[in-house]
Phi, psi and omega in degrees: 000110166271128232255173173279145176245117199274001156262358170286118191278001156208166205221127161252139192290198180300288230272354183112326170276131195276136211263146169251142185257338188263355149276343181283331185314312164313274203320315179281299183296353159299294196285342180280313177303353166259355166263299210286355186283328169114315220296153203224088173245128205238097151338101161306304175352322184274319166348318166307326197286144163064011182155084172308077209276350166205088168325098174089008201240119185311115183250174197231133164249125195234131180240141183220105140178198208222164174221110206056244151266007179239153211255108159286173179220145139187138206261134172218154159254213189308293251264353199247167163245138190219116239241148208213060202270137202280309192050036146068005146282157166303124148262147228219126182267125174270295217204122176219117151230155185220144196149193185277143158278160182077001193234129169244331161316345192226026170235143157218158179308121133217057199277344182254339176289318176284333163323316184287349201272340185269320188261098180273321170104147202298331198285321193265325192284313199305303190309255190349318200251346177067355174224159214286009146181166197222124179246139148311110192232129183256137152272139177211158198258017166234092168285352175251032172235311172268330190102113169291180186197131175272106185244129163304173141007283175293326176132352171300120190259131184290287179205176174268168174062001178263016222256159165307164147324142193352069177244234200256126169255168187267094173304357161100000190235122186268159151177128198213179181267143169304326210271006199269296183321280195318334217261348209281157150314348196271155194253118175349315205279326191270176194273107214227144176248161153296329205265311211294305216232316202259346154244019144306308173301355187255358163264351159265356148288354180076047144280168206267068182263122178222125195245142194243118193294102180287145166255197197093181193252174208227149186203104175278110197264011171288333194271138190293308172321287207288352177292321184287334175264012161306317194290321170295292226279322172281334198064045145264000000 
């Protein structure tokens, strides 16, 4: 089976027929520029499933929320998408309702349903992004305690040890491909970090290291202080 050579201006399949490849070309860089842009589109239409609040009745979605420090708005009905950009921050829904307007019988609260619909989770961010590891990144203002990390636009990370004054840290949660570990210079027997040794080296081999900013609070249980406040801090 032989793959398309994407520099090709046509390809021919099994069956004979010829592919124009530089028309199929637009579609994929269109959707890769909404993954590097950060940007989130959210169907109204689905806010309905599992609870309808007005059956047959065209409804409206109104969003309140903020992303790093700056606060968004935005209004849609069933029939629209409505886009939603990250700049590679949490976004954190203040306020949502859908429904009819001016009607609370025939509206609901879904400021938690769209949280989850937003918050997809690290495994679908690693898929989007194509890359062979994904780190959990907290913000913070003592970088001289974590170590900054230099993140680009998109979520691709530059390098460790670079980040600004209270900026981006490594939150401590992986999901990276085997072959990034199996691919290192380091040898079994010897003592290899995570942090140290093995994904510096895989961003200066240029793989595909990306880090996606989680909120919640962060609790480093290596530091003796913060370890004795895991229990207050967990609620056990």
């Amino acid at each position: 089976m032989s793959g398309i050579d994407p520099d090709a201006r046509s390809h021919r399949r099994g069956d004979g027929e010829a592919l124009d490849v530089a028309a199929l070309r637009p579609r994929g860089l269109r959707a890769e520029q909404l993954v590097d842009h950060g940007d989130i589109r959210i169907q109204v239409s689905r806010l309905a499933e599992g609870d309808d609040p007005a059956v047959n009745v065209v409804k409206t979605l109104v969003i309140d929320y903020t992303v790093g420090d700056r606060k968004g708005s935005v209004t849609g009905r069933d029939s629209d998408t409505v886009t939603l950009t990250a700049d590679n921050h949490t976004i954190v829904v203040k306020k949502a309702t859908y429904g009819v307007p001016n009607d609370a019988k025939r509206s609901r609260d879904v400021k938690q349903k769209l949280q989850d619909m937003i918050d997809k989770g690290m495994r679908e961010f690693q898929v989007a992004h194509r890359a062979e590891a994904t780190l959990s990144l907290f913000r913070t203002p003592q970088q001289g305690r974590y170590g900054g990390i230099n993140v680009g636009k998109a979520g691709e990370i530059r390098s460790f040890g670079t980040g600004a004054r209270g900026g981006l840290a490594n939150g401590g949660v992986y999901l990276m491909e085997a072959t990034l570990i199996e691919g290192g210079p380091w040898r079994p027997e010897s003592a290899v970090s995570l942090e140290e040794d093995i994904l510096p080296f895989a961003v200066q081999a240029g793989k595909r290291v990306y880090g996606m900013e989680c909120a919640g609070r962060f609790l480093d249980i290596g530091v003796p202080e913060d370890y004795a406040r895991a229990a207050q801090v967990l609620g056990a």
